[in-house]
C-alpha positions as CSV (number, residue, x, y, z in Angstrom):
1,X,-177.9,0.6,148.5
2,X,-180.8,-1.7,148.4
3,X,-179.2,-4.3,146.3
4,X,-175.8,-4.3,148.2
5,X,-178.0,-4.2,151.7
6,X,-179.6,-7.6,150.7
7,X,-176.5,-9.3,149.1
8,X,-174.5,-8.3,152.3
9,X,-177.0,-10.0,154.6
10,X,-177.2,-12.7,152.1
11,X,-173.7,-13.4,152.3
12,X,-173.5,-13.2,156.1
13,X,-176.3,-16.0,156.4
14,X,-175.2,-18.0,153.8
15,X,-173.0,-20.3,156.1
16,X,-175.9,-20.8,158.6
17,X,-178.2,-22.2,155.4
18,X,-175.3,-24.4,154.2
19,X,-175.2,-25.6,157.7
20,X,-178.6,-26.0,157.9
21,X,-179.4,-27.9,154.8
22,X,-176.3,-30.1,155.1
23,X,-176.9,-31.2,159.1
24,X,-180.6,-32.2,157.2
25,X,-179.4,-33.7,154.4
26,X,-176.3,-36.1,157.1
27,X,-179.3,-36.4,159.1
28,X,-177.3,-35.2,162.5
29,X,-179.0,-35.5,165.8
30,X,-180.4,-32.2,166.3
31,X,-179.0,-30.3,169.7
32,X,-180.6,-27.8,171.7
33,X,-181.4,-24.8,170.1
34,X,-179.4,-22.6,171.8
35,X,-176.2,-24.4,171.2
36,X,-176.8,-23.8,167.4
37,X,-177.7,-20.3,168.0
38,X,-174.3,-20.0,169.6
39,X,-172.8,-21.4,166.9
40,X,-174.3,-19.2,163.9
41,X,-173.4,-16.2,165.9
42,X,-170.0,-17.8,165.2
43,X,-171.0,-18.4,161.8
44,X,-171.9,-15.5,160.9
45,X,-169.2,-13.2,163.0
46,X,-166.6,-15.5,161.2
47,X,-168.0,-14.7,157.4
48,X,-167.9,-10.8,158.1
49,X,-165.0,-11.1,159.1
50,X,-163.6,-12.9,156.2
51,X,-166.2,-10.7,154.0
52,X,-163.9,-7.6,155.2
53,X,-160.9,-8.7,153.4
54,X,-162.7,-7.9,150.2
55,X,-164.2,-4.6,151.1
56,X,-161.1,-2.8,151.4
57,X,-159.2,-5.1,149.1
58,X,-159.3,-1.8,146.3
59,X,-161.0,-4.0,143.9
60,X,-161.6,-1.3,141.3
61,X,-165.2,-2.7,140.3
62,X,-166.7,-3.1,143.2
63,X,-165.0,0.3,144.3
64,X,-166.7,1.7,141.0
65,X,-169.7,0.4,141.3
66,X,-170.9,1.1,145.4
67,X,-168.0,3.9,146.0
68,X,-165.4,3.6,148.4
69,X,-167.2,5.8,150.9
70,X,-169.9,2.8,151.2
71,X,-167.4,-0.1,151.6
72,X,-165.5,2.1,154.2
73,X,-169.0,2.3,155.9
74,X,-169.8,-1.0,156.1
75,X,-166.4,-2.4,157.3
76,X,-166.1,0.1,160.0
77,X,-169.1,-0.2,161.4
78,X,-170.1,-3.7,161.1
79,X,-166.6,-4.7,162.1
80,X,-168.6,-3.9,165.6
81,X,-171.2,-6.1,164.9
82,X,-169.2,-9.0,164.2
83,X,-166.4,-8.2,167.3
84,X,-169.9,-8.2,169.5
85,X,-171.2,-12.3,168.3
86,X,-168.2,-13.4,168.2
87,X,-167.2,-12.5,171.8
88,X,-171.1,-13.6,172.8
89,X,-171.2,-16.5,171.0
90,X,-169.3,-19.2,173.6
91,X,-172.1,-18.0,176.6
92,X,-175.5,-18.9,174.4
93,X,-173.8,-22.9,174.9
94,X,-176.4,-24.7,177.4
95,X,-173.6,-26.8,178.6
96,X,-172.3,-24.1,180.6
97,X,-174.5,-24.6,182.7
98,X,-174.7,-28.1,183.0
99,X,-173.1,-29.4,185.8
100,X,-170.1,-31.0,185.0
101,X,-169.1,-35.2,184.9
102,X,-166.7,-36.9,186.3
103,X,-164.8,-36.8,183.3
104,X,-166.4,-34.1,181.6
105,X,-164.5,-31.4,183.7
106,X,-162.4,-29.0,181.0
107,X,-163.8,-26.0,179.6
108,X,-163.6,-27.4,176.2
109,X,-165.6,-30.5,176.5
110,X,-168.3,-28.0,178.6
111,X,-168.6,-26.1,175.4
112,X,-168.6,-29.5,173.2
113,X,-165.4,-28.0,171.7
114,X,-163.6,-30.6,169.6
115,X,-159.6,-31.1,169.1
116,X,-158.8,-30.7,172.5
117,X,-157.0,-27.8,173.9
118,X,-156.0,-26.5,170.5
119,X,-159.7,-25.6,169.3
120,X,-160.0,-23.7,172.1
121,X,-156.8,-22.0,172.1
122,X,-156.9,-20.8,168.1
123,X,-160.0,-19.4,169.0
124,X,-159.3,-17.6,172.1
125,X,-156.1,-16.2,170.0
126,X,-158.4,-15.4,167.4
127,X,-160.7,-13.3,169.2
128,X,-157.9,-11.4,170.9
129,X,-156.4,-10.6,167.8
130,X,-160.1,-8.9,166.5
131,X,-160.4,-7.3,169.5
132,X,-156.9,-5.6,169.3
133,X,-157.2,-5.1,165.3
134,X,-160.9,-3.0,165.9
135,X,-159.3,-1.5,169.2
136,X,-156.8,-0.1,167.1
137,X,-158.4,1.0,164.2
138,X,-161.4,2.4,166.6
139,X,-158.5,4.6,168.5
140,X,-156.1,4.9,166.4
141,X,-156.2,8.8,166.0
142,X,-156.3,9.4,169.9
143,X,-153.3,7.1,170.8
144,X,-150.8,9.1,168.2
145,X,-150.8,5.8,166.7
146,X,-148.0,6.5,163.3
147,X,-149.9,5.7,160.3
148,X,-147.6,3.3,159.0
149,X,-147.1,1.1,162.2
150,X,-151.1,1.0,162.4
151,X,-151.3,-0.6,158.6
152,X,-148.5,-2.7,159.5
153,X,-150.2,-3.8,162.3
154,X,-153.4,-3.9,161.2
155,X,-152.5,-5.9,158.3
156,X,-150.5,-8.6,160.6
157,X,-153.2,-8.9,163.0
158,X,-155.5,-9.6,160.4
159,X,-154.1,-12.4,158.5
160,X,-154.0,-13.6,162.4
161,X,-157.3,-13.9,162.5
162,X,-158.0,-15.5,159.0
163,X,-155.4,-18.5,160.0
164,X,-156.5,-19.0,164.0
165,X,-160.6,-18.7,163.0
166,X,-160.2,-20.9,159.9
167,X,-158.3,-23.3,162.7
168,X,-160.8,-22.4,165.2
169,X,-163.7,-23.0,163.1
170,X,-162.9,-26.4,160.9
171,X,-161.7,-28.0,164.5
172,X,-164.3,-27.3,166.9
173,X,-167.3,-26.6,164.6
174,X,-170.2,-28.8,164.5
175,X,-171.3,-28.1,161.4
176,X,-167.8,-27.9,160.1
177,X,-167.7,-31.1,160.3
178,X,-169.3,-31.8,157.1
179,X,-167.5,-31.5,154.0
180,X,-169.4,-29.2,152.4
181,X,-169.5,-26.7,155.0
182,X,-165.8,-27.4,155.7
183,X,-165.3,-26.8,151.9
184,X,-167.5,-23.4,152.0
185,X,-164.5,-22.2,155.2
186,X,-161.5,-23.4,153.0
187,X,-162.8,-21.5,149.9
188,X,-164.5,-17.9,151.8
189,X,-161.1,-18.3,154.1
190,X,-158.8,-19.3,150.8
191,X,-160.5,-16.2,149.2
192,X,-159.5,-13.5,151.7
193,X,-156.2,-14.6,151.6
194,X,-155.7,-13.8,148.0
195,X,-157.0,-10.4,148.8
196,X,-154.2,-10.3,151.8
197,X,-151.8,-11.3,148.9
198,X,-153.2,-8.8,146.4
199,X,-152.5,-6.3,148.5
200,X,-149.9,-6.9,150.3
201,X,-147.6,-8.8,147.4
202,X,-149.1,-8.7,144.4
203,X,-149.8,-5.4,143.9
204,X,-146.8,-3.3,145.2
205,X,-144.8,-6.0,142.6
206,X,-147.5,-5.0,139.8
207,X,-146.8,-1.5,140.8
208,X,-143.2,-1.3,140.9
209,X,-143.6,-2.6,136.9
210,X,-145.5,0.4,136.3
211,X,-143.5,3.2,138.3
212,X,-144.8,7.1,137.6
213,X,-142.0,9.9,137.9
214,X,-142.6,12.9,139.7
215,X,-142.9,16.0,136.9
216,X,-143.7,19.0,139.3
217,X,-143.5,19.6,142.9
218,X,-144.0,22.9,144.6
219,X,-145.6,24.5,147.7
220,X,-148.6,26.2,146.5
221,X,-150.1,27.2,150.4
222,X,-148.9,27.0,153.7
223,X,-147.9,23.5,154.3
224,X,-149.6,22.2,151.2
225,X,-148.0,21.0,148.3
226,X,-148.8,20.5,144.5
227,X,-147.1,17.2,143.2
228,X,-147.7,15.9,139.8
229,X,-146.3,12.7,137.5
230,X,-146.7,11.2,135.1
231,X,-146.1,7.6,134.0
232,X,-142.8,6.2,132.7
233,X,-144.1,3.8,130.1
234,X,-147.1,3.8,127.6
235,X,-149.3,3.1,130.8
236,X,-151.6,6.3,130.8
237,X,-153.6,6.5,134.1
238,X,-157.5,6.3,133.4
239,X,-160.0,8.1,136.2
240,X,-162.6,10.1,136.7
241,X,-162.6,13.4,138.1
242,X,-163.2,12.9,142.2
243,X,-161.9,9.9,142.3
244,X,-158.6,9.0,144.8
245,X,-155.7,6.6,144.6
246,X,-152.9,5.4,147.1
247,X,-150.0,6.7,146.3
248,X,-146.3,5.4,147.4
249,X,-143.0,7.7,147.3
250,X,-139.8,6.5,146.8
251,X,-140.1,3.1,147.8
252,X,-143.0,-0.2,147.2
253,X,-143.7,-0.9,150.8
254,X,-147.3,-2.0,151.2
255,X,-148.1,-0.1,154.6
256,X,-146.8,3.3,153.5
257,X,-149.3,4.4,151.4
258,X,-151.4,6.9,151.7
259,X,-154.5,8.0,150.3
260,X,-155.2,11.1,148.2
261,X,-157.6,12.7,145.7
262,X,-156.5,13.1,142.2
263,X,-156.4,17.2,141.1
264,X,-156.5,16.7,137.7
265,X,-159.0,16.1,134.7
266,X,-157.7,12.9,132.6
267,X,-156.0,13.7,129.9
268,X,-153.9,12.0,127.3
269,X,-150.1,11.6,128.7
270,X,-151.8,9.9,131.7
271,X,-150.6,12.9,134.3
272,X,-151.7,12.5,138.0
273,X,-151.8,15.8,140.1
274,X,-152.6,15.9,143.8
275,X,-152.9,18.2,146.3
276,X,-150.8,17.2,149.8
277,X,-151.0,18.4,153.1
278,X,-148.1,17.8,155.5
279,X,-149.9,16.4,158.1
280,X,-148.6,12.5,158.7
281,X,-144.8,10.8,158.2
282,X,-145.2,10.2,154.5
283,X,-147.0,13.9,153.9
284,X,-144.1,15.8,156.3
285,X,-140.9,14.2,153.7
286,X,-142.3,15.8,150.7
287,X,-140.1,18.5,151.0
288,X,-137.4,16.4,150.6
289,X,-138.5,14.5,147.4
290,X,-136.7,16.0,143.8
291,X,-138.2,15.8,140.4
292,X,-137.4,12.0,138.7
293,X,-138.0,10.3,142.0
294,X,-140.5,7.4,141.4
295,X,-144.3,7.4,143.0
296,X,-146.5,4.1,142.5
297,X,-149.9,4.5,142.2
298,X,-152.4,2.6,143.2
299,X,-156.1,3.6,141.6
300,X,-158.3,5.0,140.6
301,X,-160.8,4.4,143.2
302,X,-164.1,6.4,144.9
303,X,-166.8,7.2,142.8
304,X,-167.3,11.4,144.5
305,X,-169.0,13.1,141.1
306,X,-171.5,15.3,140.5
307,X,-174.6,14.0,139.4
308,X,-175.4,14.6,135.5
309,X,-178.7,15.6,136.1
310,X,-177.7,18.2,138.7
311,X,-179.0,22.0,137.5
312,X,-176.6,23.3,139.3
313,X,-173.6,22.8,141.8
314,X,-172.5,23.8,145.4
315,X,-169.5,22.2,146.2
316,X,-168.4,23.0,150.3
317,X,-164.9,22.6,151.0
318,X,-162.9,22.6,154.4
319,X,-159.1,22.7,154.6
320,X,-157.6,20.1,151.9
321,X,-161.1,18.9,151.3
322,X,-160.3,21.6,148.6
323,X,-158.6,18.6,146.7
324,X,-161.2,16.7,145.0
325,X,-163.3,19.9,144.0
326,X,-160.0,20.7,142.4
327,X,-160.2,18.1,139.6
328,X,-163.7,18.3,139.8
329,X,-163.6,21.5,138.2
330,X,-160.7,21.1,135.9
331,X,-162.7,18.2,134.9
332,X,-165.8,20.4,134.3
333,X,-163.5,23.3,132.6
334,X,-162.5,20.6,129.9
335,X,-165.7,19.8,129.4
336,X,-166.8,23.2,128.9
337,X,-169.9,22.7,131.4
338,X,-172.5,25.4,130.9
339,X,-174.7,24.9,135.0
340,X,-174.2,27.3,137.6
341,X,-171.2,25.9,139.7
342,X,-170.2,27.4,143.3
343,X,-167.3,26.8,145.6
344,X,-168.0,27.7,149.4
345,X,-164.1,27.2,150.4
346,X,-163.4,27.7,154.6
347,X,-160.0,27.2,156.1
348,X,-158.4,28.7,159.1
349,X,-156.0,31.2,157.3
350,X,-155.8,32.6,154.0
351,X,-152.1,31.4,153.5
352,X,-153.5,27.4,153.9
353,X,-156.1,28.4,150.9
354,X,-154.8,27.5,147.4
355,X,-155.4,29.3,144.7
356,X,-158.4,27.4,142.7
357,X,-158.5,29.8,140.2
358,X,-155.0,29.2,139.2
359,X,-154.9,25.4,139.7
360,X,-157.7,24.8,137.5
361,X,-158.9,27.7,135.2
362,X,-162.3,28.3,136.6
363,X,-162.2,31.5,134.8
364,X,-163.2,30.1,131.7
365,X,-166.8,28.6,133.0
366,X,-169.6,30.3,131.9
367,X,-171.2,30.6,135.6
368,X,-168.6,29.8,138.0
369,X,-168.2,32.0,142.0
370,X,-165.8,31.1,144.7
371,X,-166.8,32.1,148.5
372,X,-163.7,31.9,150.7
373,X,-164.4,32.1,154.3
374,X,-161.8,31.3,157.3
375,X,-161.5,31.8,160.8
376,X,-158.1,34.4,161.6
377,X,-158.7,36.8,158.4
378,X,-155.3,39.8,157.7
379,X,-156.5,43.0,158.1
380,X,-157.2,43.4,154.9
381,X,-159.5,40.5,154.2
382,X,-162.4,40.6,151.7
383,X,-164.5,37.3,152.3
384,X,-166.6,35.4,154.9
385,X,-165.0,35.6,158.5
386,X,-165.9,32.5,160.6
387,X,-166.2,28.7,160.4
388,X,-168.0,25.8,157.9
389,X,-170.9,25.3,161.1
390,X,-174.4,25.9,161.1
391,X,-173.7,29.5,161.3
392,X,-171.0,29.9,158.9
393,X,-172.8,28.3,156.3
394,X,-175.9,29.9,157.6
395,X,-173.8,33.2,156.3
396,X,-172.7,31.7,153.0
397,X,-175.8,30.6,151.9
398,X,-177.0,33.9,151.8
399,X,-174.1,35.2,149.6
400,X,-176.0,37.0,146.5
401,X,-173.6,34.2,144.4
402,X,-174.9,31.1,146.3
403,X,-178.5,31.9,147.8
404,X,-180.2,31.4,144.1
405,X,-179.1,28.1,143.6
406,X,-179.0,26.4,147.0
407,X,-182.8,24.9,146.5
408,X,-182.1,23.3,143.3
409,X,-178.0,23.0,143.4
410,X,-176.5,19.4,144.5
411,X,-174.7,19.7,147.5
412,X,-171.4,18.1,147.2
413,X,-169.1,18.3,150.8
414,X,-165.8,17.5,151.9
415,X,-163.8,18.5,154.4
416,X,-163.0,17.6,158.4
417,X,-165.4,15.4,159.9
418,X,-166.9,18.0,162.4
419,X,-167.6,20.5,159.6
420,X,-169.4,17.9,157.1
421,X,-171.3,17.0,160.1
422,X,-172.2,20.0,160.5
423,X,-173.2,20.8,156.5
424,X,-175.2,18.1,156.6
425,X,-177.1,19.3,159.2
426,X,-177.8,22.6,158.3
427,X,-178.8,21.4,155.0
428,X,-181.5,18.8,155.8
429,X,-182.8,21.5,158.1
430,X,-183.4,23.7,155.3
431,X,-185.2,20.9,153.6
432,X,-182.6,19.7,151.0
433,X,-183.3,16.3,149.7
434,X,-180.7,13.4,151.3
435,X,-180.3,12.4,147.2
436,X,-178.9,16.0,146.7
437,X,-176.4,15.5,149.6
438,X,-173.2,13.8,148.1
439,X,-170.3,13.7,150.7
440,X,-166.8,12.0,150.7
441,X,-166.0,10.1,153.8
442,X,-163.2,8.1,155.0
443,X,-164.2,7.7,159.2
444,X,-167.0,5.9,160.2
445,X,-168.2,6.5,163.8
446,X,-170.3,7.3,166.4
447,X,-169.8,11.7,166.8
448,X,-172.0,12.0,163.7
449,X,-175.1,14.1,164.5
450,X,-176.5,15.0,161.0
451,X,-179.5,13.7,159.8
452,X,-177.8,11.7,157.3
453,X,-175.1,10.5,159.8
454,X,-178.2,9.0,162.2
455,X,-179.5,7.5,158.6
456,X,-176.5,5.4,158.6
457,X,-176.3,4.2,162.1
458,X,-180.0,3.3,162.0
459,X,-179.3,1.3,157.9
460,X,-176.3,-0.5,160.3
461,X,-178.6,-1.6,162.9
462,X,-181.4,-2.3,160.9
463,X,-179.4,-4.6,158.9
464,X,-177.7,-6.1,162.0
465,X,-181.2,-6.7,163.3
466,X,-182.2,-8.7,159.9
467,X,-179.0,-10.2,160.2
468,X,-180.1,-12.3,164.3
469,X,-183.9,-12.5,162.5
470,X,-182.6,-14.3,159.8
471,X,-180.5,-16.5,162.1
472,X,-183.6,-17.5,164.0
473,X,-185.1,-17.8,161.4
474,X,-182.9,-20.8,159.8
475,X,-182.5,-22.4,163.3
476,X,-186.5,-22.4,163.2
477,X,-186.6,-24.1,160.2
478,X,-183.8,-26.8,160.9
């Protein structure tokens, strides 16, 4: 965390230093300071923005090597910071309030915009395209947004930006004016696009090469369904056990994919198992796929694994956060792994619970124990009645198969948002070390209440504070 932390921020300043050193080096006639400070908040609102291309651009090693939960994290959240200099940025400019010439009338030459109109228009068109991409992403959920139109849009919107900033930038930039921080924008900006492309082109072509065929397909709980394949050429998929990939049915287009985790430990014919709740467009038109269709894959990715040096296990599920514990246990059934291992499984029926057991042939561990808990037991229900809060795991904690082990045991949680907000909690409250808390997000905002949820609002506004210090900083020294 440390390591990324400082090569994030170093990456954010880096086109305020180039500018720095260059204007020094041209010997440019130095302007008032809060003109510059107006433009590094461009500066730097423009890189992040160009920085986000590659943080969800699925490159498999830096996804290996942070996790995707981290770089889903930092784009949400700093995505924020960025929207907020960028749109502050044109009223730091001291020659708004200057009064104006009798030439020296337009709004543009007020803000010692260059190009004419254009400058200013690529940029206003730029910033209302980042509004309405964060807007969108930000609400998405609460507008009934479909999936797909959102990643259509969100992609288009987007590569809007990258083309009206990079115009924005190398036409009314000061400091763009020099060639080598013009030739920093053309390579940061020329870089993102590539990731666009990756995405977007490269990969659904690489992936319709590589096509997977779907084996087994059957509803193994209320609205959920098992779906496995396998690949149709000597192409075997390699993961590890909790990891996720974006999966396609049927058909290569780039904003229909869909995220899930794979059910399965690896094994040699390459076969890729996931658990699938009909929930969205793509999930609800399972039903309607038949054996042989084709599925593209796109993975693996995450890094959600249980730490090697972990005594023991307690792994808390809620609803189809079931999946990744799924393979995490097959995974630790094939490797025949000896440490105490618990499942704390809540749903709201029993009918939308899958049977673990069965999918992954727990039975075999040497000290394995499943505690099911939901919310509308049957009448003739044997386990924990209630919900994954404070309370309900409260109750499961004291289950004679859990309370040994939850002092020593690494937490692992996934689930709804509300209910590993509420884990968390309850854990740090009883003292459990944040290192032992190993959760799988994928939505980044501000509901989070858990200690370790306030942890990382605090990280994104220390760093957003080093960010404007190191700014200053740089103008200081100019």
């Amino acid at each position: 965390m440390v390591l990324w932390s400082a090569l994030y921020l170093a990456l954010l300043l880096l086109p305020v230093a180039l500018s720095v050193l260059a204007a020094r080096a041209a010997g440019l006639e130095p302007r008032p300071w809060l003109d510059d400070w107006a433009s590094g908040l461009a500066m730097i609102g423009f890189s992040g923005v160009l920085l986000s291309f590659f943080l969800l651009g699925r490159f498999k090693p830096l996804s290996g090597w942070l996790g995707s939960d981290l770089l889903m994290q930092t784009h949400q959240w700093f995505a924020r910071t960025f929207v907020l200099l960028l749109v502050l940025h044109p009223f730091f400019y001291t020659l708004w309030r200057a009064p104006p010439g009798p030439v020296d009338t337009s709004a543009a030459q007020a803000l010692r915009i260059g190009g004419g109109d254009w400058g200013l228009a690529t940029g206003l068109l730029a910033l209302g395209a980042l509004l309405l991409l964060v807007a969108t992403a930000v609400w998405r959920q609460r507008s009934g947004i479909r999936h797909e139109t959102w990643r259509l849009l969100h992609s288009a919107l987007a590569l809007a930006v990258l083309g009206l900033g990079l115009h924005h930038t190398l036409v009314s930039g000061r400091y763009a004016q020099l060639d080598a921080v013009a030739l920093f924008w053309w390579i940061l900006a020329s870089l993102a696009l590539v990731s666009w492309l990756w995405v977007y082109l490269a990969r659904p072509l690489w992936q319709g090469a590589r096509p997977y065929r779907i084996e087994k397909l059957q509803r193994c709980a209320e609205k959920i369904w098992l779906l496995e394949a396998t690949p149709c050429g000597p192409w075997p998929a390699r993961f590890r056990a909790g990891q996720f990939a974006w999966i396609k049915l049927r058909q290569r287009w780039p904003h229909r994919d869909n995220p899930f985790s794979i059910c399965n430990a690896p094994d040699a014919r390459g076969t890729l198992t996931f658990l699938i709740k009909e929930a969205g467009d793509m999930t609800r038109a399972l039903p309607r796929s038949r054996l042989g269709d084709a599925l593209y894959f796109d993975g693996p990715h995450g890094r959600f694994e249980v730490p090697t040096d972990a005594p023991a296990v307690v792994m808390h599920a809620g609803g189809i956060g079931v999946a990744p514990f799924v393979g995490l246990l097959a995974d630790a059934v094939a490797r025949r792994d000896a440490r105490p291992i618990r499942l704390i499984y809540a749903d709201t029926h029993p009918r939308q619970m899958v049977d673990v057991e069965a999918l992954t042939g727990v039975g075999a561990l040497a000290d394995f124990a499943i505690v099911p808990m939901v919310q509308e037991p049957d009448a003739d229900w044997q386990g924990l009645r209630g919900r994954l809060d404070a309370a309900g795991l409260a109750l499961a904690l004291q289950h004679p198969d859990v309370a040994p082990l939850v002092d020593s045991a690494c937490h692992l949680i996934c689930g709804p948002e509300p209910m590993m907000d509420a884990v968390e909690t309850a854990l740090t409250a009883r003292g459990t070390p944040a290192e032992r808390i190993v959760s799988e997000h994928f939505q980044y905002d501000f509901e989070g209440s858990s200690p370790l949820a306030r942890r990382r609002r605090h990280h994104w506004w220390l760093m957003s504070g080093f960010t404007l210090a190191g700014l200053a900083l740089a103008l200081l020294w100019r």
